[in-house]
Phi, psi and omega in degrees: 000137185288168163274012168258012184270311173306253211330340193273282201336312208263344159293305243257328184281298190298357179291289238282284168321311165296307176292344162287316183295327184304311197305291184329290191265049159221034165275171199243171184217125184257138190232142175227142159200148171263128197246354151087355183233061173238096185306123189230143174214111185289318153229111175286012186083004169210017215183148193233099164239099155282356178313118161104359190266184193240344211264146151271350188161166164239118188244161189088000172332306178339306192277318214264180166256216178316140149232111149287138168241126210014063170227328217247293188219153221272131138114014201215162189285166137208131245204084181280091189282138189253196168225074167260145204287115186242168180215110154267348158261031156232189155250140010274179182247113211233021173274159169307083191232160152266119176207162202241156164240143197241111156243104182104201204288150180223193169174095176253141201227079185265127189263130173248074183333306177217137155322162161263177174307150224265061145275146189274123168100000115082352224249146153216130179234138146303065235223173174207119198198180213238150164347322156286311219059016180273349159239145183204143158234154196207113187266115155316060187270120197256144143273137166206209184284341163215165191279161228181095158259139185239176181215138206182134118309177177292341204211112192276128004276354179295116184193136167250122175243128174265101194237094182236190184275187169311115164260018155096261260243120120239183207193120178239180224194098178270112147242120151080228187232035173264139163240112158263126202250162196245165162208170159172185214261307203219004186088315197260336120305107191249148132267148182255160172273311189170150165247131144271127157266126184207148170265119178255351158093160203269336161214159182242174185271097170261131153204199167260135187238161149241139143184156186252143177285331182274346171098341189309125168259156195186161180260105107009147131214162225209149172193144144076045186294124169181139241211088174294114181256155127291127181253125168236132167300145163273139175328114160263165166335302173296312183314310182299317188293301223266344167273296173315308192286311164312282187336310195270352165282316212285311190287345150341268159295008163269342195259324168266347146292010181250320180297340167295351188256000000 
């Protein structure tokens, strides 16, 4: 390798590196959140409606009765899993969801009030998972013989299981391709669970889910939802010329003191 091939190669990497950092740190954080208490009814058992929403879609029809926000039940999301058998721990990830599509890093945040009554197994999530439904990570809130929250991918052993009561509050968290799930009390105070790391492709589906492997119907409710984006700017012309162009005088002129000599 010449050495003017190394100078072009270490330019070209250190460009790379600058504009990304310019980037990083002028990125923006776009915040959404739903409190669930403008009655809305996102699927009526034959119809999709999200206009006027924060929402992208409804997934899992299949599964659910109504998914409502202060109509089933007042001021709270609820998400009627009906009964038909839904899985969300295996792919696809096929459930009864509300969902926003995301691109890049977020940090979403939910209150889950109350369990349904003590059929086993249960489920409600916080989740995050792609257009296909073949990758999802997902914080768990189980009703079972004793309550249970887990954190999981599609693919077992990654997986953290918790066995405390309900804790009201969760919270998953993207940079890149680590995703980290919270627990709490009160929202403004976290415990962490655990992070998985997965390359998931740059946007996901983030939302709320219900669902059971029995088959069991039961109401899901979700209160109090919101939603942080990383917005990062694409490289414009000018940054790269404001990045590049020294950088690319001083090896200039390092390249011609060297033909002098």
């Amino acid at each position: 390798m010449t050495r003017q091939t190394i100078l072009t190669t270490t330019l070209v990497l250190v460009i790379s590196l600058a504009t990304s950092a310019l980037q990083r740190a002028s990125a923006s954080i776009i915040s959404s959140s739903d409190n669930f208490d403008s009655s809305h009814t996102y699927w009526n058992g034959s119809s999709t409606d999200v206009s006027g929403t924060i929402w992208t879609g409804v997934q899992g029809t299949g599964f659910a009765n109504p998914i409502d926000a202060n109509v089933t039940n007042a001021g709270r999301l609820s998400i009627s899993q009906g009964s038909s058998a839904s899985d969300g721990s295996n792919a696809p990830f096929n459930v009864a969801a509300l969902y926003r599509d995301v691109l890049g890093d977020f940090d979403a945040r939910v209150e889950m009030p109350s369990l349904p009554a003590d059929t086993s197994f249960l489920t409600l999530s916080l989740a995050a998972w792609s257009a296909d439904q073949a990758n999802a990570v997902h914080i768990d809130n189980i009703r079972g013989t004793t309550n249970r929250v887990r954190f999981r991918d599609l693919s077992a052993p990654d997986e953290f299981g918790l066995a405390i009561a309900n804790p009201a509050w969760f919270r998953l968290e993207r940079e890149g391709d680590a995703f980290t799930a919270y627990y709490g009390s009160d929202g403004i105070n976290w415990t962490t669970i655990g992070t998985i790391n997965r390359a998931y492709g740059d946007t996901l589906r983030v939302g709320l889910a219900a669902w059971d492997l029995n088959g069991n119907a039961f109401v899901a409710q979700f209160d109090n939802f919101q939603l942080d984006v990383v917005v990062v700017p694409e490289p414009s012309t000018a940054l790269l010329l404001l990045v590049g162009l020294p950088l690319v005088e001083g090896v200039v002129r390092r390249q011609r003191r060297h033909n002098r000599k």
